[in-house]
NUKEMAR-338812 format. One record per residue (C-alpha): x, y, z. Coordinates in steps of 0.001 Angstrom, whole numbers, plus 500000, padded with zeros to 6 digits. Layout:
BEGIN
XYZ ...
// end
This chain:
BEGIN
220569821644726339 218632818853724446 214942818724724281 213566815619724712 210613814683721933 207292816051723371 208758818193726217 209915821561726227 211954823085729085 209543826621730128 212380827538732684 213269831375732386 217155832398731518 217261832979735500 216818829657736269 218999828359733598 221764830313735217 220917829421739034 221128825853737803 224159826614736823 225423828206739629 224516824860741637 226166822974739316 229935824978739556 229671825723743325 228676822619745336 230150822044748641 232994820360748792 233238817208750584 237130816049750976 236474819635753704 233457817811755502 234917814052756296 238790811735755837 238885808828754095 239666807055757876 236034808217758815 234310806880755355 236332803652755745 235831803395759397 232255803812759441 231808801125756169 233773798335757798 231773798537761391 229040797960758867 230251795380756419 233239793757758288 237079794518757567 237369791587755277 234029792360753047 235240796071752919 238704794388751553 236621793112748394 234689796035747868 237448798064748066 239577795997745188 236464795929743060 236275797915739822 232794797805738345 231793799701734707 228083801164734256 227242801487731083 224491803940730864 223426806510733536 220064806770733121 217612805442735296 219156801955735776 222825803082735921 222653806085737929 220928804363740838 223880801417740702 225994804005740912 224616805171744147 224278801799745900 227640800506744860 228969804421746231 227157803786749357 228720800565750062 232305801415749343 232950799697745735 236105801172745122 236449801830741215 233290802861738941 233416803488735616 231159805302734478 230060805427730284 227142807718729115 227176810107725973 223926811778727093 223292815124729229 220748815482732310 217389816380730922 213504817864732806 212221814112731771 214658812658733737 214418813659736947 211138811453737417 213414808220738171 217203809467737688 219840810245740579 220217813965739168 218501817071740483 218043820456738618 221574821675739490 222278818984736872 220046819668734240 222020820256730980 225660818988732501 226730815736731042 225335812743732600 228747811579733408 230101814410735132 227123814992736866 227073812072738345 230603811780739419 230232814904741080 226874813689743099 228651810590743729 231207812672745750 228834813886747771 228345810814749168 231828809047749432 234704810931747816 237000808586748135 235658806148745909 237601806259742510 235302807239739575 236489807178736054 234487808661733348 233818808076729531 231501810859727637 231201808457724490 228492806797722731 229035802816723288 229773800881720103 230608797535718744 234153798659717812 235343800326721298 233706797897723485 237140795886724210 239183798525724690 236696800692727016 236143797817729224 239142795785729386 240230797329733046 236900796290734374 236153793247736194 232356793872736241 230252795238733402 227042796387734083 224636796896730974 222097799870732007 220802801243728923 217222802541727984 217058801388724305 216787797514723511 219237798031720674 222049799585722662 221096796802725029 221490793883722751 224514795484721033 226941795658724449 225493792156725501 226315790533722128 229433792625722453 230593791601725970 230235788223725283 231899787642721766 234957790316722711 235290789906726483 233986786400727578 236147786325730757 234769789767732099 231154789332734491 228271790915732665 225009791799734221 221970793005732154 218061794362732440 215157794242730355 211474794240731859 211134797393734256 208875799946733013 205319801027734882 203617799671737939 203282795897737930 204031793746740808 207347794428742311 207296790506742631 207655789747739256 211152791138738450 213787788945739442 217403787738738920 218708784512737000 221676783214735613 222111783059731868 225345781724731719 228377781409733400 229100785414733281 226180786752732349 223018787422734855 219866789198733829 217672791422735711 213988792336735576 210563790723734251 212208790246730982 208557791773728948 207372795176730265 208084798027727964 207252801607728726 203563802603727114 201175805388727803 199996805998731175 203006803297732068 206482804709731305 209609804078732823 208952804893736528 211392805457739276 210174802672741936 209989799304739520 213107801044737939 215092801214741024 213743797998742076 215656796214739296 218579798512739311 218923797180743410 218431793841741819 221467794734739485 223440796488742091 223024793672744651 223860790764742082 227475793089741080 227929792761745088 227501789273745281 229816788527742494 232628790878744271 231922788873747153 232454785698745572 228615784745745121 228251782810741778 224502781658741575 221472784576741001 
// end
């Protein structure tokens, strides 16, 4: 299990193994509900034909973290119908303060731990996984069966190196990107723009995590639902931010 900088887990060798235990026996929910019930239940929300372009949509995350892993959720709970999900990282203690994990997941990959929580909520979505570490040199073939790519890192470097990426090797594919999230300012200061004729950022654009204001789960999930809702808009056929 990796120790993040500055924390170390105290849990006892008990807990490590109930977390476990979570983690290998959760309930499983193609026994609790049919697709026809799922599907039924979006389109008396959404309408038959928006549930038609949800359903054909295939979105990639890049980077479960904060960002990604609430995306995840909101495009789940609406019905997109293929995620692809790309993280190299495992669930850690630190994370939990803004992430969609719980302590079942601590230690498990983010990727799989995701997918499984994801099921939880609507099995029948299709979720394809990649454990790797993004780089400049796999970027065209690990996204070229996406329509949507959705840049959710933490770092600024791993950031700036799928952006520049995505739009030198893929310039047809939709791109949509965050900066600008971390601590407590005004909700009303993050917002979403058009860059260019793909690409749409997300966020203030200038606050960085400090002491006292780190990366926080409410202005974090405010500009993942920023993210997630501009992804929607584009499967819907919504060009402008």
């Amino acid at each position: 299990m990796p120790i993040p900088q500055g924390f170390t887990p105290s849990a006892s060798q008990t807990q490590f193994e109930a977390r476990r235990t979570a983690f290998t026996t959760p309930p499983n929910p193609l026994a609790m509900v049919s697709e026809s019930e799922v599907r039924d239940a979006l389109t008396e929300r959404h309408s038959a034909a928006t549930q038609a372009k949800l359903d054909a949509a295939h979105v990639a995350i890049a980077g479960l973290g904060g960002l990604g892993s609430t995306i995840a959720v909101a495009l789940t709970r609406i019905g997109v119908g293929h995620l692809h999900l790309v993280d190299f990282d495992r669930v850690d203690m630190t994370n939990l303060n803004r992430q969609q994990y719980f302590l079942k997941d601590v230690g498990e990959y983010k990727t799989e731990a995701l997918r499984a929580n994801l099921a939880q909520i609507n099995p029948f979505v299709e979720v394809a996984i990649d454990t790797t570490k993004v780089s400049d040199e796999n970027v065209s073939e690990l996204f070229a069966n996406d329509d949507i790519i959705c840049e959710a890192f933490d770092v600024p470097e791993n950031k700036t190196l799928l952006v520049n990426a995505v739009l030198e090797q893929l310039p047809g594919k939709k791109l949509v990107s965050a900066s600008g999230m971390a601590g407590f300012r005004s909700s009303n200061l993050v917002e979403t723009r058009r860059v260019s004729s793909n690409f749409y950022f997300c966020g203030d654009g200038v606050t960085a995590p400090k002491p006292g204001a780190g990366l926080m789960a409410p202005r974090v999930g405010i500009v993942a639902c920023h993210e997630a809702n501009m992804i929607t808009r584009l499967i819907l056929g919504e060009q402008e931010a």
